[in-house]
C-alpha positions as CSV (number, residue, x, y, z in Angstrom):
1,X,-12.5,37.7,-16.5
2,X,-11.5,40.5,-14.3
3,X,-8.4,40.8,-12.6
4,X,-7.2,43.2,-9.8
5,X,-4.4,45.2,-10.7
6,X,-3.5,48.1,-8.2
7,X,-6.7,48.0,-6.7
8,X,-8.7,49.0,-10.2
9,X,-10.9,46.6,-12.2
10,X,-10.3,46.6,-14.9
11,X,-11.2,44.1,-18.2
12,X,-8.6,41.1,-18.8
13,X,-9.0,38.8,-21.9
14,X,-6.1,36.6,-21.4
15,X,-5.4,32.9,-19.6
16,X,-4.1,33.1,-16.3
17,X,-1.2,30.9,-15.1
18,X,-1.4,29.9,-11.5
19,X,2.9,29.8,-10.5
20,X,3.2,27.5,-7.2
21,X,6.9,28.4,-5.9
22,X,7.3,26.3,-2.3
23,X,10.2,28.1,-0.4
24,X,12.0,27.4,2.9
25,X,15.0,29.9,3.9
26,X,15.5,31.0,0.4
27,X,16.0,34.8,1.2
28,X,19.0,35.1,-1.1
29,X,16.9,33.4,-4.2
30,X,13.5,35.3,-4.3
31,X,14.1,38.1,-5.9
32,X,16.5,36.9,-8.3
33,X,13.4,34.4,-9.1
34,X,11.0,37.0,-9.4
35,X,13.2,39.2,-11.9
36,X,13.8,36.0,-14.0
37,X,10.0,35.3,-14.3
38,X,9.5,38.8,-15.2
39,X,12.1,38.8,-17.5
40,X,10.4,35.8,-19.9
41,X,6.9,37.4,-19.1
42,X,6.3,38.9,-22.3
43,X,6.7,35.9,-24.1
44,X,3.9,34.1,-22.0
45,X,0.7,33.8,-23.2
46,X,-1.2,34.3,-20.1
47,X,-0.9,36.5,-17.5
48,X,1.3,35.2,-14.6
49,X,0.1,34.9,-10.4
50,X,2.9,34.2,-8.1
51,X,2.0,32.1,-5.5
52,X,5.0,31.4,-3.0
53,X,4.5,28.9,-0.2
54,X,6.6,29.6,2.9
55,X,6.9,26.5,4.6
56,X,8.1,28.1,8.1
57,X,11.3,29.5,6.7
58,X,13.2,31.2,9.8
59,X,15.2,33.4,7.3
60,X,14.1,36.9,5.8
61,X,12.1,35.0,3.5
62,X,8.9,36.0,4.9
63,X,10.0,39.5,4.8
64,X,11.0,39.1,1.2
65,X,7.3,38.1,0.2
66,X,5.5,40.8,2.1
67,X,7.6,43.2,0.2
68,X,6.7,41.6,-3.0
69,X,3.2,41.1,-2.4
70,X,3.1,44.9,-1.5
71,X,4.7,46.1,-4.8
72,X,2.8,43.3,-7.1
73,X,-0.7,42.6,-6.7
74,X,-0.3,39.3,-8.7
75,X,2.2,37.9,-6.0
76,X,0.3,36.2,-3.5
77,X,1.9,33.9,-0.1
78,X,1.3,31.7,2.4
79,X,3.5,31.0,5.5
80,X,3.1,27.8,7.5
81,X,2.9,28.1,11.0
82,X,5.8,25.5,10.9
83,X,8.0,23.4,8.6
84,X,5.5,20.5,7.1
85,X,7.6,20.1,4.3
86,X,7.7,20.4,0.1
87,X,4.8,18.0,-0.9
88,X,2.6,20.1,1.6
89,X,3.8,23.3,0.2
90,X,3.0,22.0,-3.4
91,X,-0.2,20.5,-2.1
92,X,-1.2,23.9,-0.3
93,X,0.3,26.1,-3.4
94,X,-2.0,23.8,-5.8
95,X,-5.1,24.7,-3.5
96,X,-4.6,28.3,-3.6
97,X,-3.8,28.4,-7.5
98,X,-7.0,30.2,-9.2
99,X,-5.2,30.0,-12.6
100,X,-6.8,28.3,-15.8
101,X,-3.4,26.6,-16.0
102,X,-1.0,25.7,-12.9
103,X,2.5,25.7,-13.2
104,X,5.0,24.0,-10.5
105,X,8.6,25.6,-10.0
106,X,11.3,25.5,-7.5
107,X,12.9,29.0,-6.7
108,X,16.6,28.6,-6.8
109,X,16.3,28.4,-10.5
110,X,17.5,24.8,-11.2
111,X,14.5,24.5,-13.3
112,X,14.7,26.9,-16.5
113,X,12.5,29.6,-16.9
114,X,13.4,30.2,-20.8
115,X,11.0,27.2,-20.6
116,X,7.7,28.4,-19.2
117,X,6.5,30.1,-22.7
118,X,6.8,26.7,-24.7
119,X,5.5,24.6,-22.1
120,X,2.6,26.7,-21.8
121,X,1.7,27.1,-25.4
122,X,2.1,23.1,-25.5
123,X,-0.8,22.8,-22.9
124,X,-2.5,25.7,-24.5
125,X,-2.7,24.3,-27.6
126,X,-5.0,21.3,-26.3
127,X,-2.3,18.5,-27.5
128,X,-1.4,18.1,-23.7
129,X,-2.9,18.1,-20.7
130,X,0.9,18.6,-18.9
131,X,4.2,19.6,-20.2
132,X,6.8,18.1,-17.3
133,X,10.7,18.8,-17.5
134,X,12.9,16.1,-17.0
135,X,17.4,16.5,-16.3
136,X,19.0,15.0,-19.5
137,X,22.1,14.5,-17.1
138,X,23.2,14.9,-13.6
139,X,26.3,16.7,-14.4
140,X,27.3,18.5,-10.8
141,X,25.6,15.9,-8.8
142,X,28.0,14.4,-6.5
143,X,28.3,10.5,-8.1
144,X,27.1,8.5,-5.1
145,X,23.6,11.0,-5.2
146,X,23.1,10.4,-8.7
147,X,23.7,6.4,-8.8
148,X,21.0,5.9,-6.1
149,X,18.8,8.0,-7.6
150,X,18.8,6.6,-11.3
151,X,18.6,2.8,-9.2
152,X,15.6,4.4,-7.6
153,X,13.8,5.3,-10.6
154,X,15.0,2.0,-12.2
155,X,13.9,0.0,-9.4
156,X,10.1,2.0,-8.5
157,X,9.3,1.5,-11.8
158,X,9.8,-2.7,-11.8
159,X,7.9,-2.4,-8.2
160,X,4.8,-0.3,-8.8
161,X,2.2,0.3,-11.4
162,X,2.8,3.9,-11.7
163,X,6.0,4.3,-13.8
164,X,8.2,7.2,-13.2
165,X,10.1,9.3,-15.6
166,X,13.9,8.8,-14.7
167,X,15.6,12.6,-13.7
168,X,11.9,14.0,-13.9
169,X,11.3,17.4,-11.8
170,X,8.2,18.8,-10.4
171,X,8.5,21.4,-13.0
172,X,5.7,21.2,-15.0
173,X,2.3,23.2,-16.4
174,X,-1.0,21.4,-16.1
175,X,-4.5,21.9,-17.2
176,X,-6.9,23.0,-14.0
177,X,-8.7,19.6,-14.8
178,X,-5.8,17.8,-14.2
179,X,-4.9,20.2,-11.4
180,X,-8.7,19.7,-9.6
181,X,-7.9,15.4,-10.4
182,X,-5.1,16.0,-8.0
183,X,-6.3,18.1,-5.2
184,X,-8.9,15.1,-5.3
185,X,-6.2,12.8,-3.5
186,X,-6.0,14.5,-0.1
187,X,-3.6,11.8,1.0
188,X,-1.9,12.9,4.3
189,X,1.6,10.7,3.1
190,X,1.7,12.1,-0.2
191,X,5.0,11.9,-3.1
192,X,3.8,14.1,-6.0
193,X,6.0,12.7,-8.9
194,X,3.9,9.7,-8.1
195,X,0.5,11.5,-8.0
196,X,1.2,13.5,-11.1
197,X,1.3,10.0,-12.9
198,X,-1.0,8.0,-11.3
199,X,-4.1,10.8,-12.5
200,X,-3.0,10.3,-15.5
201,X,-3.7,12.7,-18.0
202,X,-1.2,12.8,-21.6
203,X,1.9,14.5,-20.4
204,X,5.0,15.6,-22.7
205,X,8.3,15.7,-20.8
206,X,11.0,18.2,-22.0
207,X,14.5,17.5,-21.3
208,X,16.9,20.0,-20.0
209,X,20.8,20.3,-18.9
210,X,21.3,19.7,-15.2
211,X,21.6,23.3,-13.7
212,X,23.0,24.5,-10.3
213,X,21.2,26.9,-7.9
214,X,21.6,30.3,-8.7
215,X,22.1,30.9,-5.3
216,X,21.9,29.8,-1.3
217,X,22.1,26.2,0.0
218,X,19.4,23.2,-0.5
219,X,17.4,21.9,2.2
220,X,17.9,18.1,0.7
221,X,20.2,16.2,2.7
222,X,21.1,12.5,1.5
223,X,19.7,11.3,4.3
224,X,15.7,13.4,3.5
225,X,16.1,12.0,0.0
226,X,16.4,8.6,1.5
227,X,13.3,9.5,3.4
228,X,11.3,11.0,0.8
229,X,12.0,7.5,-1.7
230,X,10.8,5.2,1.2
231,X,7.6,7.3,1.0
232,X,7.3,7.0,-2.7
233,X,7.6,3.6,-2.7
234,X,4.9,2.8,0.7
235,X,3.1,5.2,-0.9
236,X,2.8,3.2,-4.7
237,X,4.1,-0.4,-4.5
238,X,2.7,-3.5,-1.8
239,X,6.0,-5.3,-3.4
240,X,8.0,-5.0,-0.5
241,X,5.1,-6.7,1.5
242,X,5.3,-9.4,-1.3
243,X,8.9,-9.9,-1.1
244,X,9.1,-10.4,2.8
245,X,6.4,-12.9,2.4
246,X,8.1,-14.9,-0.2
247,X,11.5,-14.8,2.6
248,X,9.1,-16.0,4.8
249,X,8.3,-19.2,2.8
250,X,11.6,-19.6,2.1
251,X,13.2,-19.6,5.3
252,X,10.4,-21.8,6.4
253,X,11.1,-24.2,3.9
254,X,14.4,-23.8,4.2
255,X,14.1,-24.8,8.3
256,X,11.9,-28.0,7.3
257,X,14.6,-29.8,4.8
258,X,17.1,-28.6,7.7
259,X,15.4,-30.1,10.3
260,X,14.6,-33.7,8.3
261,X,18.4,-33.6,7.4
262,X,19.5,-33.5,11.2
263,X,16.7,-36.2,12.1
264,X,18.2,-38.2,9.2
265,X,21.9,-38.0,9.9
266,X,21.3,-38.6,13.7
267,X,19.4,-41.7,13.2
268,X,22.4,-42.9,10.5
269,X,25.2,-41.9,12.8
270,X,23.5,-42.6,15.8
271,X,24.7,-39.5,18.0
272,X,24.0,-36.3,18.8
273,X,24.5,-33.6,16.3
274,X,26.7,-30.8,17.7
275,X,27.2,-27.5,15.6
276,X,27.2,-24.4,17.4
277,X,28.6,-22.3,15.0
278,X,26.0,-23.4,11.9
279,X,23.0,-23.3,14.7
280,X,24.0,-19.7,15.6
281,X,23.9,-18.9,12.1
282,X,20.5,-20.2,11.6
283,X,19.0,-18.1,13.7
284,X,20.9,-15.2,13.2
285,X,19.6,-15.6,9.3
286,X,16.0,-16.3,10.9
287,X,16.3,-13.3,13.2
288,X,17.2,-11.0,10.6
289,X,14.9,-11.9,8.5
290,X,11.9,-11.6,11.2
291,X,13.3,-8.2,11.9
292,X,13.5,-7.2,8.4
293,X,10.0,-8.3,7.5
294,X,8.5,-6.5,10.6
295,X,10.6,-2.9,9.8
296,X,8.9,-3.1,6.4
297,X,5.5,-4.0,7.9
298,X,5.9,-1.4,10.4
299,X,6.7,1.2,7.8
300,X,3.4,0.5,6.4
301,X,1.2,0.1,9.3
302,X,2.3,4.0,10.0
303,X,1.6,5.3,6.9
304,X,-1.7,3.9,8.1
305,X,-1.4,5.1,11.2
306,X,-1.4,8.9,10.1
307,X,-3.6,8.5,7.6
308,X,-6.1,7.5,10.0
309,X,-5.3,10.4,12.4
310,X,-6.6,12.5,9.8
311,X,-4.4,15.5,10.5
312,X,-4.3,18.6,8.2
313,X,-1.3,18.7,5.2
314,X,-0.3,21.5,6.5
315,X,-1.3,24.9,9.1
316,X,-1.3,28.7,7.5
317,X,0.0,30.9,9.9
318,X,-0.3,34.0,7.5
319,X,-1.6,34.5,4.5
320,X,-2.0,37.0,1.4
């Protein structure tokens, strides 16, 4: 294998590791990134490609990873012509990746690089077709964050097929097979923790100390996190579908014994039955569930709805 170092050829005998980094306005967390990498380098088997993903940071980031790509050769980018989000960075970072093994990182350092050389040599060593990272804790999380998402992983899990591993991160190294069994799902809605399991593949998951960002401010609001669940579970569980069915039967069975027990108490009491209040209620109940049931149908329909549209994951505005 040849690899281009300063414009020479020259003969390389080692592995190369594909590093996908998405980043969006992370100017004040590149560089200290790139030094950390470099700094655990020698103790990687394998010969390291940055690949940073720029999804249409409006920052210096851009600036940042012209500069790098000018002074490494092995530091490679791609800026979106807009913001399309993480999952199409990763998707798009995955694409690129010409490594015999692909690693997956986020660049404000929250994910350890003291453990790139053992995950590495864990996939290396055939045993493993993934070595995945996985927060032993949430300490620094604020409590409300962390409670709804350990009831998310508790709760995907008992809804959908594909389990997911509670305080798992999308830090991980993975085999190019397992790497080209992903790129097969060109799903426009996609939620990678989910796709990373559902190819399967044996995967070891290392657990680490929660960690704050070295630097800079994250992008994920309460509020995208909520988003980005929904997605998970449209995207890998037809329970809620199930569950609005079964309030359908209910409430319809629950209208029928209603009904024969106002026919029966008129015709004993011979009068009229009045009962605004409990008649209000009813259909208040009915209502929300009808509402309800069509918000979750909806949901689903427009996951359909873009799928069908067939729109690209993502548009490069530059690339290196």
């Amino acid at each position: 294998m040849e690899v281009d170092i300063k414009n020479k050829r020259i003969e390389h005998n080692s592995d190369i590791l594909s590093l996908i980094v998405p980043v969006h306005n992370e100017e004040d967390t590149i560089e200290i990134f790139y030094k950390a990498i470099k700094n655990v380098a020698p103790k990687i088997n394998a010969l390291i490609h940055f690949h940073f993903i720029d999804d249409g940071s409006t920052d210096k980031t851009l600036d940042l990873l012209r500069q790098l790509a000018q002074q490494d050769n092995n530091v490679h980018y791609i800026s979106f012509s807009r913001n399309f989000g993480k999952e199409a960075g990763l998707y798009a970072g995955l694409q690129q990746a010409d490594g015999d093994y692909v690693a997956v990182m986020d660049v404000d350092l929250q994910d350890p690089p003291e453990l790139l050389p053992e995950m590495l040599k864990e996939v290396q060593s055939g045993d493993w077709d993934a070595v995945g990272t996985r927060r032993a804790d949430r300490k620094g999380e604020a409590r409300i964050r962390s409670w709804f998402s350990t009831q998310f992983y508790k709760w995907m899990n008992k809804i959908s097929q594909t389990q997911l591993v509670d305080g798992a991160r999308d830090y991980r190294v993975m085999t190019r097979q397992m790497v080209d069994a992903i790129l097969s799902l060109s799903e426009n809605q996609r939620f990678s923790k989910g796709i990373f399991t559902w190819v399967g593949f044996k995967t070891k998951y290392i657990p680490f100390e929660n960690r704050e960002r070295v630097a800079g401010q994250t992008s994920w609001s309460f509020w995208s996190l909520s988003k980005y669940a929904v997605e998970g579970i449209v995207s890998f569980s037809t329970v809620p579908l199930t569950i609005i069915t079964v309030l359908g039967f209910i409430s319809f069975g629950i209208s029928i014994l209603s009904a024969i027990f106002i026919v029966i108490r008129a015709l004993v009491h011979n009068n009229s039955v009045d009962g605004w209040p409990s008649m209000v209620t009813i259909i208040l109940f009915i209502g929300g569930v009808q509402l309800l049931s069509l918000g979750v149908i909806g949901r689903y329909i427009a996951a359909i709805f873009l799928e069908t549209k067939r729109r690209p994951i993502f548009i490069t505005r530059e690339e290196k």
